[in-house]
N, C-alpha and C positions, 0 to 999 in steps of 0.2 A: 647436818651435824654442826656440833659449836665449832668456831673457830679456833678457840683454846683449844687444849690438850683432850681428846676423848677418854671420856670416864669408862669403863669397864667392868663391870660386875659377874663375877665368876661363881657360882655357888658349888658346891663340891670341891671347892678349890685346892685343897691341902694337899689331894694325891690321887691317883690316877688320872684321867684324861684329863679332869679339871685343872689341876698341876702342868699337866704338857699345855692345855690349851694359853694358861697362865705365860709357860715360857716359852713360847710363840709368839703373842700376840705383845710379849712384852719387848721384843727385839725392834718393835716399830717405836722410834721414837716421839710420834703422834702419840701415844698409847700410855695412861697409865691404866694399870690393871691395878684392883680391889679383888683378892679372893676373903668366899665367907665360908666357914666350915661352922659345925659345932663337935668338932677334933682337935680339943685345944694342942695335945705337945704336937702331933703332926701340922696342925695350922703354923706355929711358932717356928720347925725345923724349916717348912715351906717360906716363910716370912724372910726368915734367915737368908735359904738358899740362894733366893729370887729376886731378894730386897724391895720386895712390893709390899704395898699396904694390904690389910689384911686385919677381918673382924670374926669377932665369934659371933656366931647367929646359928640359933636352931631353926631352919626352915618352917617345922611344924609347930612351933609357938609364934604365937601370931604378935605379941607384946614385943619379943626380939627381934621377929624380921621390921616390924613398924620401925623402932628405935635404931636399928645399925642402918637403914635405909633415911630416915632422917639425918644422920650424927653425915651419912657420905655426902647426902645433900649440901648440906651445913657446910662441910671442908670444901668440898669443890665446885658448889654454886649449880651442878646439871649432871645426871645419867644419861650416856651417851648409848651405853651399848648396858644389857642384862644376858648372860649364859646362865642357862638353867641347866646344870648338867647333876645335879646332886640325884643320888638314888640307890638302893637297895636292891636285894633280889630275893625270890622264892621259887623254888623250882616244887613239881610230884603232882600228885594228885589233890584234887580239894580236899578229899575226905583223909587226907593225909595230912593238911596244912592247919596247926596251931589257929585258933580263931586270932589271938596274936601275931602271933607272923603277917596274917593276912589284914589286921589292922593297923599294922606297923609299913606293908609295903605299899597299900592304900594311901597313907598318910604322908607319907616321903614322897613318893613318885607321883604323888597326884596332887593333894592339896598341898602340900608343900610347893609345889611349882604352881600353884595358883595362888599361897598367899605372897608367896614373893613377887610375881608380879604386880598383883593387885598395886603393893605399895609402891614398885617403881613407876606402875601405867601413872600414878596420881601426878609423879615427875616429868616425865615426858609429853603427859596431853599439856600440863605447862608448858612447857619449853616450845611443843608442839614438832618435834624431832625426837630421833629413837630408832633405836632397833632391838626387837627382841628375841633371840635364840632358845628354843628349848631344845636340845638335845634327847630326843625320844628314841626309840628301837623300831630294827625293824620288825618286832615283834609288835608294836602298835600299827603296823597296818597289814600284819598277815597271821594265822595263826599254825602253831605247831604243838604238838602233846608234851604234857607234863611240867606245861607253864599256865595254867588259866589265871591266877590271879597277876603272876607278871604283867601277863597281857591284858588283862583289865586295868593294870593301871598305867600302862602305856598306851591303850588303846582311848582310855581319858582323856590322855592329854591331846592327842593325835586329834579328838575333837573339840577339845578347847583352844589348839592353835588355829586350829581351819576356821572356827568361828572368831576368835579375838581379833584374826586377822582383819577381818572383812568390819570389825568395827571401831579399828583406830585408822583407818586410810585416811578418815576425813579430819585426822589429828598429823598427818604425815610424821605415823610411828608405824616400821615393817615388821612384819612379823614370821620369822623363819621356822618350820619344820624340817628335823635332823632326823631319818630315821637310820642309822647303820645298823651293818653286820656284827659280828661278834667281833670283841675288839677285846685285846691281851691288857685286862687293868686288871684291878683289884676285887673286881665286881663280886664275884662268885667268891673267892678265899674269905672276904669279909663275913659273907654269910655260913663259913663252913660247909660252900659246895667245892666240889671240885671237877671241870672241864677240860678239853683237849682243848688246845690252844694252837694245834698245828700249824691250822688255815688262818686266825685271827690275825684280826687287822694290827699293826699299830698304834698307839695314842698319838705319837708323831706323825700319820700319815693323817687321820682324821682333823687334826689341827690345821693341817695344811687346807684342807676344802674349808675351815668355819672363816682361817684368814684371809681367802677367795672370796668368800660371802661377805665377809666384811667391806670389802675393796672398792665396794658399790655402794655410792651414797642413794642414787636414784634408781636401784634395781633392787625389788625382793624376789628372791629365789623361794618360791611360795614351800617346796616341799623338794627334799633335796634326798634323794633316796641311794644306799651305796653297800657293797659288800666284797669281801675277794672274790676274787674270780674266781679260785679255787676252791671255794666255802659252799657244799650242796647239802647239806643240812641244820 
């Protein structure tokens, strides 16, 4: 990692985990945090809140993730850290799922986390340090009914960390997989579902394990898997 202050890039930043992970990691004085949303008045009340820098970026246009990934490079000279945590949801059956929906959660939860990387990796094999977070489910490495397309596009990403990983060691850039349990954000309200939340995790509890992960310059935690105790379906 640089010896300056470490760069931070948050996608989903404006609220939910993205938000708690934002004011967490931003108590470390080492630490400035970048959160990017494309929610502009939530990004702005977040800005506000947390007094971090913070851009609008649609993940899944590829013109705005290039350009706000340039503009941080530009202000702070290196990306230190990348959190992928932006994403959507679709719950039922396929033959119940909008061909929409299902090219909308495709989009966000999958290439969306792959163009945003793409333009930080081009930063960090520079620099040749890094660390990249994607925040996936544990729905990307198990399955349960009446999610297939969720789980396809977290089960996407689940094999595009396991592989990105294994080809930036030789750029010394780590490459973490996040898969938790269900966890009390936003997730489901946004998309007009509604779940029990009984057993869910906190946003505050799971930030505390990514700031864990963080803590280690020379250790990747390849795949880091967690849920309540209490959580049995």
């Amino acid at each position: 990692m640089s010896a300056e202050k470490r760069i931070i890039l948050i996608t989903g930043g404006s609220q939910g985990l993205g938000k708690e992970l934002a004011r967490k990691l931003k108590e470390d004085i080492a630490n400035t945090v970048v959160v990017l949303s494309n929610e502009k008045v939530s990004l702005e009340h977040t800005t506000e809140e947390l007094k971090c820098h913070s851009y609008l970026c649609d993940i899944t246009d590829v013109a705005s993730v290039q350009k706000v990934v340039k503009e941080v490079e530009e202000k702070f000279g290196h990306i230190d850290v990348l959190i992928n945590d932006a994403g959507v949801w679709v719950g039922g059956d396929l033959d119940d799922n909008d061909y929409s929906d299902i090219a909308r959660v495709m989009l966000v939860n999958s290439v969306g986390t792959i163009n945003m990387t793409k333009a930080v990796v081009r930063v960090m094999k520079k620099q040749r340090s890094g660390k990249i977070i994607n925040i996936g489910s544990i729905d990307g490495i198990e399955t349960k009914e009446d999610r297939s397309i969720y789980s396809a596009s977290k089960w996407a990403i689940t094999g595009f960390t396991k592989a990105l990983g294994k080809d930036l060691e030789k750029y010394n850039v780590g490459v973490v997989g996040i898969y938790p349990g269900l966890i009390d954000t936003g997730l489901f309200a946004n998309s007009g579902a509604s779940r029990d939340m009984t057993y869910a995790m906190k946003p505050e509890q799971v930030s505390k394990i990514v700031e864990f992960i963080l803590g280690f310059d020379d250790i990747v935690f390849d795949q880091v898997v967690f849920r309540n105790l209490h959580f049995k379906v």
